[in-house]
C-alpha positions in Angstrom: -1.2 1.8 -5.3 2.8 1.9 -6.3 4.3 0.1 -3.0 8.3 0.6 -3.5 10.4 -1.7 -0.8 14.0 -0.8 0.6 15.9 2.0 2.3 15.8 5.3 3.0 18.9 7.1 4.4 20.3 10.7 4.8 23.3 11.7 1.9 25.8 13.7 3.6 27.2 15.5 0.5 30.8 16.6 1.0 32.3 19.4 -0.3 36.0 20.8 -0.4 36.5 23.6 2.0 39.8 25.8 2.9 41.3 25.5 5.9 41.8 23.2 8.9 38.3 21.6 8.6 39.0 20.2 5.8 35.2 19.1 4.1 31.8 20.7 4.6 29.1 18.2 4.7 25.2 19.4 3.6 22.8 16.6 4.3 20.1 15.8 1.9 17.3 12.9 2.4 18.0 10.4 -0.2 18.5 5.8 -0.5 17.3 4.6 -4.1 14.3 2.9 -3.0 13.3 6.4 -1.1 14.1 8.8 -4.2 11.9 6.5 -6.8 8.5 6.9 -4.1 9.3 10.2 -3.8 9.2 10.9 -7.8 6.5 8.7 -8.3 4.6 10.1 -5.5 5.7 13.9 -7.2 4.6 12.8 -10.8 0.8 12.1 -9.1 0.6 8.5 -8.3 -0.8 6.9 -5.2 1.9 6.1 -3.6 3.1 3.8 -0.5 7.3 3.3 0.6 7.6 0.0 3.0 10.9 1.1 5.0 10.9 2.2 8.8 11.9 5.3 9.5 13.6 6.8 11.9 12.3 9.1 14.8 15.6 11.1 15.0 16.1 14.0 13.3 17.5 12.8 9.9 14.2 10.8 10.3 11.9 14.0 9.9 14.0 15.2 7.2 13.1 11.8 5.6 9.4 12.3 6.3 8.7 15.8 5.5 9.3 15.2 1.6 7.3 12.2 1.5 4.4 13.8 2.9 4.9 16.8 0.4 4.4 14.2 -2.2 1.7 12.5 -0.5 3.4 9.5 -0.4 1.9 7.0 2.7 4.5 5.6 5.0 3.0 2.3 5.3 5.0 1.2 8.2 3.6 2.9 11.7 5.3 4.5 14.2 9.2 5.6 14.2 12.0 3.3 14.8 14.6 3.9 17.8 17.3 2.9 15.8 19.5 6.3 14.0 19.2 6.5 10.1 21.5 5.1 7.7 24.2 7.9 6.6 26.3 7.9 3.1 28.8 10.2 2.5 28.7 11.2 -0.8 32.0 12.6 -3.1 32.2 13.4 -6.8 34.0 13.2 -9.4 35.2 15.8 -12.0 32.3 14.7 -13.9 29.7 15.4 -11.5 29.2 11.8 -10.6 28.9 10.8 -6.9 30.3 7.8 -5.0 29.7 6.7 -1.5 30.1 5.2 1.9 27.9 3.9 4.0 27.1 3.6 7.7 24.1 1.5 8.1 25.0 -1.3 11.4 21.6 -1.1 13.4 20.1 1.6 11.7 16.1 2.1 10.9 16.1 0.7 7.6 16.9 -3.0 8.7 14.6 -2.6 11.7 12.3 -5.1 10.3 10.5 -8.4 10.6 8.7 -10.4 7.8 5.5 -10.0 10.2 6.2 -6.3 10.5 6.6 -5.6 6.8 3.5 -8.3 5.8 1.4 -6.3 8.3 2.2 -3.1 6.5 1.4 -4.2 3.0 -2.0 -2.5 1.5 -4.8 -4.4 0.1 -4.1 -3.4 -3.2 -0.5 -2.7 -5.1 -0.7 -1.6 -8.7 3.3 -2.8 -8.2 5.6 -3.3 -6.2 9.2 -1.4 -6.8 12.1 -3.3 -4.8 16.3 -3.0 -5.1 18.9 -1.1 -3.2 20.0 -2.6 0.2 17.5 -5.9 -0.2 20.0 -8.3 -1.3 23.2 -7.1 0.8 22.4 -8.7 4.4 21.9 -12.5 4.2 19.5 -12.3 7.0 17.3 -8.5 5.5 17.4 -11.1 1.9 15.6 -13.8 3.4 13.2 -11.3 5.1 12.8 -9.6 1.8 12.3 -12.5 -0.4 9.4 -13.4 1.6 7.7 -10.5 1.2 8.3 -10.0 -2.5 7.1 -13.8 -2.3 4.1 -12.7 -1.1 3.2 -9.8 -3.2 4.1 -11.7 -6.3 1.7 -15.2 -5.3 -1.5 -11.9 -5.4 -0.4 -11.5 -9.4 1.2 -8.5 -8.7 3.7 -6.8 -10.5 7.3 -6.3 -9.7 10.1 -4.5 -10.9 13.4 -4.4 -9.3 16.3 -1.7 -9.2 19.4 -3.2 -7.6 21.4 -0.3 -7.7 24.5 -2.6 -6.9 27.0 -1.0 -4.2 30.4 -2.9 -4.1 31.8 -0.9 -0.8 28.8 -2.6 0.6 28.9 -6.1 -0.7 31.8 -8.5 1.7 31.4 -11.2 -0.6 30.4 -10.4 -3.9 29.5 -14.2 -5.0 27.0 -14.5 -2.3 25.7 -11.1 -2.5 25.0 -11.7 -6.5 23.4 -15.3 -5.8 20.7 -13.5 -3.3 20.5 -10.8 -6.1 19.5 -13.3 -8.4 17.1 -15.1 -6.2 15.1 -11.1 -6.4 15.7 -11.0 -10.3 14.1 -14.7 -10.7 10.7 -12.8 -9.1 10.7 -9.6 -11.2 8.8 -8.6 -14.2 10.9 -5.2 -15.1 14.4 -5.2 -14.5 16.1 -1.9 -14.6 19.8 -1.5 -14.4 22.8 0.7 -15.2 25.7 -0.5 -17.3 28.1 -0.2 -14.5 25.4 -2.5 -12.5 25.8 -5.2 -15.3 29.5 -4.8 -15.7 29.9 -5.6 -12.0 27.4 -8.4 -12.0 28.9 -10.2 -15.1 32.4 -8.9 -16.8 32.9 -8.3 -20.4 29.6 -8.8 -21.9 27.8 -6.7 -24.4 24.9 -4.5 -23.3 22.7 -7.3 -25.4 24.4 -10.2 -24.3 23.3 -8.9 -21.1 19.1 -7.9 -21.8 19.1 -11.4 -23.6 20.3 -13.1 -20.4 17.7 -11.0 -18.0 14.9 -11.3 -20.3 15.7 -15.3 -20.0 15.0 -15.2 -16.2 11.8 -16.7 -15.3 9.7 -13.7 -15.2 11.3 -10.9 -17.0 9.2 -9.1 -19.6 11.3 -5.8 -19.5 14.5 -4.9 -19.2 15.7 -0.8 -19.2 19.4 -0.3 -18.7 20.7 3.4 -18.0 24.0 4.7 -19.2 24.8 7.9 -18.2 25.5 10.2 -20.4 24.9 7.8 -23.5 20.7 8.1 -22.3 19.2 4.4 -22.1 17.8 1.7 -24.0 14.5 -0.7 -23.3 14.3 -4.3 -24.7 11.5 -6.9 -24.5 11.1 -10.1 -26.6 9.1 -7.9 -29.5 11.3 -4.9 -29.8 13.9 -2.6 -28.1 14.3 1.3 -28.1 16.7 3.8 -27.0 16.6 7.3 -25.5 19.0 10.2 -25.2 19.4 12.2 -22.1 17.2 15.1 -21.1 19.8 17.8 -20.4 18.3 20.5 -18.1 18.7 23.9 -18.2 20.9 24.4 -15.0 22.7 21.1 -14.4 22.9 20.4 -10.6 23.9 16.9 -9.9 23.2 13.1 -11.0 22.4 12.0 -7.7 18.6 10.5 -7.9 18.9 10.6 -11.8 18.2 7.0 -12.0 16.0 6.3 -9.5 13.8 9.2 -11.0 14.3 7.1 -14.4 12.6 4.2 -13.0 9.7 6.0 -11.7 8.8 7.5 -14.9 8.6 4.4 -16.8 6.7 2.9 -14.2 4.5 6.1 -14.5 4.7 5.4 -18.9 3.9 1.9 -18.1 0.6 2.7 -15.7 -0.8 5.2 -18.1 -0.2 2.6 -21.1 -2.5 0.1 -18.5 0.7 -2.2 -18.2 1.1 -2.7 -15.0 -0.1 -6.4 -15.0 2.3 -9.2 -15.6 2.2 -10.3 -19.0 1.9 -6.9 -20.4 5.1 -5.2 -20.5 6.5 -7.8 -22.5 4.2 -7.2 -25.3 5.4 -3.5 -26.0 7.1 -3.3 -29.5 9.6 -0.2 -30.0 7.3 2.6 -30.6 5.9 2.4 -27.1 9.4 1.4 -25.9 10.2 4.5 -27.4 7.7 6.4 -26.1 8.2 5.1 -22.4 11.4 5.7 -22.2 11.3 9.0 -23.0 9.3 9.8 -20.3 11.8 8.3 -18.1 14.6 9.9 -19.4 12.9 13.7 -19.7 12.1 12.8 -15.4 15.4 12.0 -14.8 16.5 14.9 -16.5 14.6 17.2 -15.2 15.9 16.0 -11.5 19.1 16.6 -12.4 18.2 20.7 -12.3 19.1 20.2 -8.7 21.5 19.3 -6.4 20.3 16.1 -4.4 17.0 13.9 -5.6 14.1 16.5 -6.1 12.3 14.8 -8.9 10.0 16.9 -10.8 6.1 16.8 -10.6 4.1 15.6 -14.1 3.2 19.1 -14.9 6.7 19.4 -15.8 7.4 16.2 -17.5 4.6 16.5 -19.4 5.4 20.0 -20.8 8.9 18.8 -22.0 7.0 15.7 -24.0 4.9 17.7 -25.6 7.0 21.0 -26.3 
């Protein structure tokens, strides 16, 4: 079983609107950890997501996809607390930005004997980022649980999805970030992740430095429009967008990313630590174009609504 780690929240997508009211707001279940369970869930994996919910009502529009998918919510029972909120704007471009409202809220109701209680017997791997390294005290909670998981020889991969208006201090934030990165096997980030965590460096400079961390095997960074590249110590690859039909919105795009190449990377049997980092470039190749047809295809849509394999698998063969 996939277990993916971290939060779930509702997206309250604004829109202009004329007159006194100013913005019209159309809620839409979304958090990066949520959206990548979903997709993998949708392109047929087992499926678990480790993240209370909540039992308001934002909390059944959380629930009802995941259940679509068949994706387990591992944790039982609803939490009191409300769900997490963004509001999300967008640029001319298309691309979103946000604010948060997550003090109290059901995806920090947790408790290292809570979350350890919840974990399966098995995990395939286990998908963490998002929200994990913001709160000293959720990062210490976290780190023992991906502590855990990685002491069974389990694969990790990580997606920290880095969110400035959420960090306070950004030097402590990154230093629990790196604490997360020191434990994962596949590292996937976005160039405007690495230009935040370290200034000025080339795109290389940067996959040599993560594929120097203690565990790394993989490394996939996303750059928007430009598609994405893969690198491991025997080759590297690249990958061009998938442009859909109907474009809706980028929102998801990534997270959809990561869940296929975790889906590439279970069908190649390399899910097991010590594997990915024996892929050369043709299956590099080959992965990430799975990832990058899934995103694509989710980005027919306004909000995350990945697509199923069915679909994904018609664009890699057409």
């Amino acid at each position: 079983m996939f277990v993916v780690a971290g939060e779930s929240l509702i997206d309250l997508v604004a829109a202009p609107q004329a007159g006194p009211r100013g913005l019209e707001m159309t809620a839409h279940a979304g958090g990066s950890p949520y959206n990548c369970a979903l997709a993998l869930g949708k392109l047929g994996n087992r499926t678990g997501f480790l993240c209370p919910i909540s039992k308001d009502s934002f909390g059944e529009m959380l629930a009802a996809p995941l259940d679509a998918a068949g994706v387990d919510q591992l944790i039982a029972g609803r939490s009191a607390c409300n769900t997490t909120l963004a509001v999300v704007t967008r640029n001319d471009k298309g691309l979103p930005s946000y604010a948060f409202y997550r003090q109290g809220t059901a995806e920090r109701d947790i408790s290292v004997d809570r979350l350890r209680a919840a974990l399966p017997d098995t995990i395939s791997a286990f998908q963490i980022g998002g929200f994990l390294p913001i709160e000293p005290e959720d990062a210490e909670i976290w780190l023992e649980i991906v502590g855990d998981v990685a002491a069974r020889g389990c694969l990790i991969s990580i997606d920290p999805n880095v969110r400035p208006r959420l960090i306070s201090d950004f030097p402590a934030y990154k230093a629990r970030l790196e604490r997360f990165l020191d434990l994962a096997h596949v590292i996937k980030v976005s160039d405007e992740d690495l230009e935040l965590l370290e200034p000025g460096r080339t795109l290389d400079a940067h996959a040599s430095g993560l594929l120097a961390r203690p565990n790394a095997e993989l490394v996939v960074v996303t750059m928007g429009e430009k598609g994405a590249r893969a690198f491991t110590t025997r080759g590297e690859a690249s990958a061009p967008v998938h442009s859909p039909d109907v474009m809706g919105d980028t929102v998801g795009a990534g997270d959809s990313l990561m869940a296929g190449v975790l889906t590439a990377l279970a069908d190649r049997d390399a899910l097991r630590p010590g594997v990915p980092g024996t892929l050369d470039g043709l299956a590099l190749t080959e992965i990430l174009r799975f990832g990058t047809v899934t995103a694509g295809l989710n980005c027919a849509h306004v909000g995350c609504n990945p697509p199923g394999r069915a679909e994904v698998d018609a664009i890699i063969s057409g």
